[in-house]
N, C-alpha and C positions, 0 to 999 in steps of 0.2 A: 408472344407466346412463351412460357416457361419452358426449361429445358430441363431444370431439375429432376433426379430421377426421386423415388416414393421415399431415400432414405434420408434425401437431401432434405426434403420438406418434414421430414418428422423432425430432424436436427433442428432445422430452424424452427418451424414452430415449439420444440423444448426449449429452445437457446430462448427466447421470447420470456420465459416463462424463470430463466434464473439468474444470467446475468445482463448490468449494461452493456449499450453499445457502447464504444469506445470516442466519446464524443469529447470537446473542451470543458464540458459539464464535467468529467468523469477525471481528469486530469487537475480542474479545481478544489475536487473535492478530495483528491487522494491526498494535493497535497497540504490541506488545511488537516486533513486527520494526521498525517505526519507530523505536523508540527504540537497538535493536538496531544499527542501520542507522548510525544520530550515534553510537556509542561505539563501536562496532566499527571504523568506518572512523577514528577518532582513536586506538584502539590501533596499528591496522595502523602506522598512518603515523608517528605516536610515538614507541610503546614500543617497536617490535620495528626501527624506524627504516628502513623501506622508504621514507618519502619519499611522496607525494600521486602521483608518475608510478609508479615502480614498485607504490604499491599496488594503485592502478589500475589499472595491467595486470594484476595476479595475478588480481583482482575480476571486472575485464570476463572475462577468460579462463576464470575460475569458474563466472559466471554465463550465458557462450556453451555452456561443457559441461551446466547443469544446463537450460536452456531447450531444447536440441538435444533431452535426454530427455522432455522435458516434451511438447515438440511430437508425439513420435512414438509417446505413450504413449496409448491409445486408450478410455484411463478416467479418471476424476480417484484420482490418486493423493494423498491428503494429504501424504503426506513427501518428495512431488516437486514438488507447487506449492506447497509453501510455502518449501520452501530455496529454490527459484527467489524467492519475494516476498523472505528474507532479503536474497537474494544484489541483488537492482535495488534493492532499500533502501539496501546501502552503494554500491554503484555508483553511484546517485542523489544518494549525499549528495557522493562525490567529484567528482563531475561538477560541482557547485556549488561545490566547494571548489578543483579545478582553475580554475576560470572567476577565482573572486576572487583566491585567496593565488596563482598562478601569471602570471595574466591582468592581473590588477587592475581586472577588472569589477567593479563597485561593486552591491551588495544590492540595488538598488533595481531598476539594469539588470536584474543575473538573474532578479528577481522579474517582470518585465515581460516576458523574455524568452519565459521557460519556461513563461506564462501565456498566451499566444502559440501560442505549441508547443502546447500545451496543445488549445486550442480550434480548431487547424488539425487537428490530430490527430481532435479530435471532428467536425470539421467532412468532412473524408474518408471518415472511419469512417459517419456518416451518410446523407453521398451514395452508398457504394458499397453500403452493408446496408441502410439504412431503419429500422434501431436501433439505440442504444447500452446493451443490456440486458447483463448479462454472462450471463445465463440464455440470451442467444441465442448463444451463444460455439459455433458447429458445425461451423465450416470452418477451414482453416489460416490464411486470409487475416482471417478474424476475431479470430483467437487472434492474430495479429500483431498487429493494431488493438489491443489490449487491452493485451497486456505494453509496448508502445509509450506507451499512455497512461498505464500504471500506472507506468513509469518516468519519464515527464517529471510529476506527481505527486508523486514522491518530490524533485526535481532543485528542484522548484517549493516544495515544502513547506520543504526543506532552507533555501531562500534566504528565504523568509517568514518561518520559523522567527527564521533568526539575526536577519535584518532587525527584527522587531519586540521582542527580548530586547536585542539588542546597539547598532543603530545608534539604533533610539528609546529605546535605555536603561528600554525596561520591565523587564528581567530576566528570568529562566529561569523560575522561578516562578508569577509573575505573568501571563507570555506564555504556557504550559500551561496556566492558568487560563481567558484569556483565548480559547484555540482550544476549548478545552475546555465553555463556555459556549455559544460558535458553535455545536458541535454538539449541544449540545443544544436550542436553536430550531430547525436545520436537523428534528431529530427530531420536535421541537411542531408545526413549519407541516404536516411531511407527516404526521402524527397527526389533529391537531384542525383544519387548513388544508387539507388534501387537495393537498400541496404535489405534483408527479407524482414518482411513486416513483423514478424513474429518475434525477431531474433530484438528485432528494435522496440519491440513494447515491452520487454521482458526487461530490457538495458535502462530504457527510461524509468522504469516501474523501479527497479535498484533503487534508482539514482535521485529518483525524488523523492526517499527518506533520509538521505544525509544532508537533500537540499533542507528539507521539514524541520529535521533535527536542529540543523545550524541556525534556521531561520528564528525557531520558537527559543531557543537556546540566547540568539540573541538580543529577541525583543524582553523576555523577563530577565534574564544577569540584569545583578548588579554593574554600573559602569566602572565600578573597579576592576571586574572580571570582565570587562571588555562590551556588557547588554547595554541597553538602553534601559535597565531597571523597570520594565512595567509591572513583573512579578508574575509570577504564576498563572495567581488565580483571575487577573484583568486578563493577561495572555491567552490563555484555557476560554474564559466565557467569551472574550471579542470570536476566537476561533468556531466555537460550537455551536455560536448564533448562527455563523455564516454557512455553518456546514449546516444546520438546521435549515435555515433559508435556501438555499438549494435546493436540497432533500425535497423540502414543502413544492418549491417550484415545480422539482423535476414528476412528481406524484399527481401533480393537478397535470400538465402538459403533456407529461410523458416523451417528453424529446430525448432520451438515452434507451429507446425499447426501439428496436428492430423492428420494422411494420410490414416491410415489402421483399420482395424476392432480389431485387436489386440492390437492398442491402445485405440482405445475406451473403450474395457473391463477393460485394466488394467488401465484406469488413468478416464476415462469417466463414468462409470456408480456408483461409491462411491466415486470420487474424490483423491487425495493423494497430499503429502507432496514433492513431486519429482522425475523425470525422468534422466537421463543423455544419 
């Protein structure tokens, strides 16, 4: 027998309807659009030679039309929030890439910046909801709070990313390795440490856009600059297939969508770091 009271169930039946659950599905795909995100925005601006300003605008403009749908879609659509995460992934990373190669803000600034942002960001979203669960994601002004945070996130990860591969000369490799380690104590403390679920999905969520960054950064470099030279655009389309293939899966199955009341308790009402 349910114990839910009438406000619980309207939560979750909304919650149903905008975002995923928090499954290994939803952690693959975050972080292939991370990586996505660093080769995709260094194609635009490169190869096809739109320049970091005009990329930007195409991008922002891209990802103003796919959030517009997003907002006024009244269910979680997979093929709608997730092009949306693509699309604030490369957005996120040019935003970081405007600030330094345009600006001549220095790595260290943006990282400080955007970590800033960041925790104002949480710190608003806090005061005005009284959670930062994304299971509680039921109003428009929450789902603002949310793509707001998930894009300074990506702006943040971007500048940490290169910060710790390029300006401390760890390298690409070694700096995915090193984000990539991070999140998994982030995993141990909220496993074996009862780290709060919340606070751990927000830390991983960080941390796997400097994995992404470093990762895609070092399959397209040249091996001069330390990649395996796949290039951009082989990098870009292996990643978008796979994020495609997902998507498709998760749309036919549906295994990232909330069904029962027992998951609501367990993943819906404090949020968490992962389901399988």
């Amino acid at each position: 027998m349910s114990t839910r009271t009438p406000t619980q169930a309207n939560i979750a039946k909304t919650m149903l309807n905008k975002v995923p659950e928090v499954t290994i599905y939803f952690w693959i795909i975050k972080i292939l659009a991370t990586t996505v995100g660093e080769t995709a925005a260094d194609f635009l601006n490169t190869n096809l030679k739109l320049g970091l300003t005009g990329t930007t605008v195409v991008m922002t403009g891209l990802l103003a039309i796919a959030l517009f749908f997003q907002f006024r879609l009244k269910r979680y659509v997979p093929s709608v929030y997730w092009l949306a995460v693509v699309l604030i992934s490369v957005v996120g990373t040019l935003v970081t890439d405007n600030l330094v190669d345009n600006f001549g803000v220095s790595l260290e600034t943006t990282t400080i910046v955007f970590s800033l942002a960041l925790v104002a960001t949480f710190v608003a979203w806090y005061a005005s909801e009284k959670t930062l669960s994304i299971h509680t994601i039921v109003t428009t002004k929450r789902e603002a709070f949310y793509w707001l945070a998930v894009l300074f996130t990506f702006a943040l990860g971007t500048a940490a990313g290169d910060l710790t591969a390029e300006s401390f000369k760890l390298g690409y490799w070694k700096s995915a390795l090193m984000f990539g380690a991070l999140i998994g104590l982030v995993y141990l403390a909220h496993r074996v440490f009862n780290l709060d679920a919340i606070l751990a999905f927000w830390i991983a969520y960080i941390l796997t856009r400097p994995l992404g960054a470093s990762t895609g950064d070092y399959l397209s470099q040249d091996p001069d600059a330390g990649g395996l030279g796949l290039g951009t655009v082989v990098t870009s389309a292996i990643f978008l297939l796979a994020i495609l293939g997902v998507v498709i899966y998760l749309t036919v199955t549906r295994k990232d969508q909330i069904e029962t009341a027992n998951d609501w308790r367990r993943g819906g009402a404090s949020g968490t770091i992962g389901r399988h």
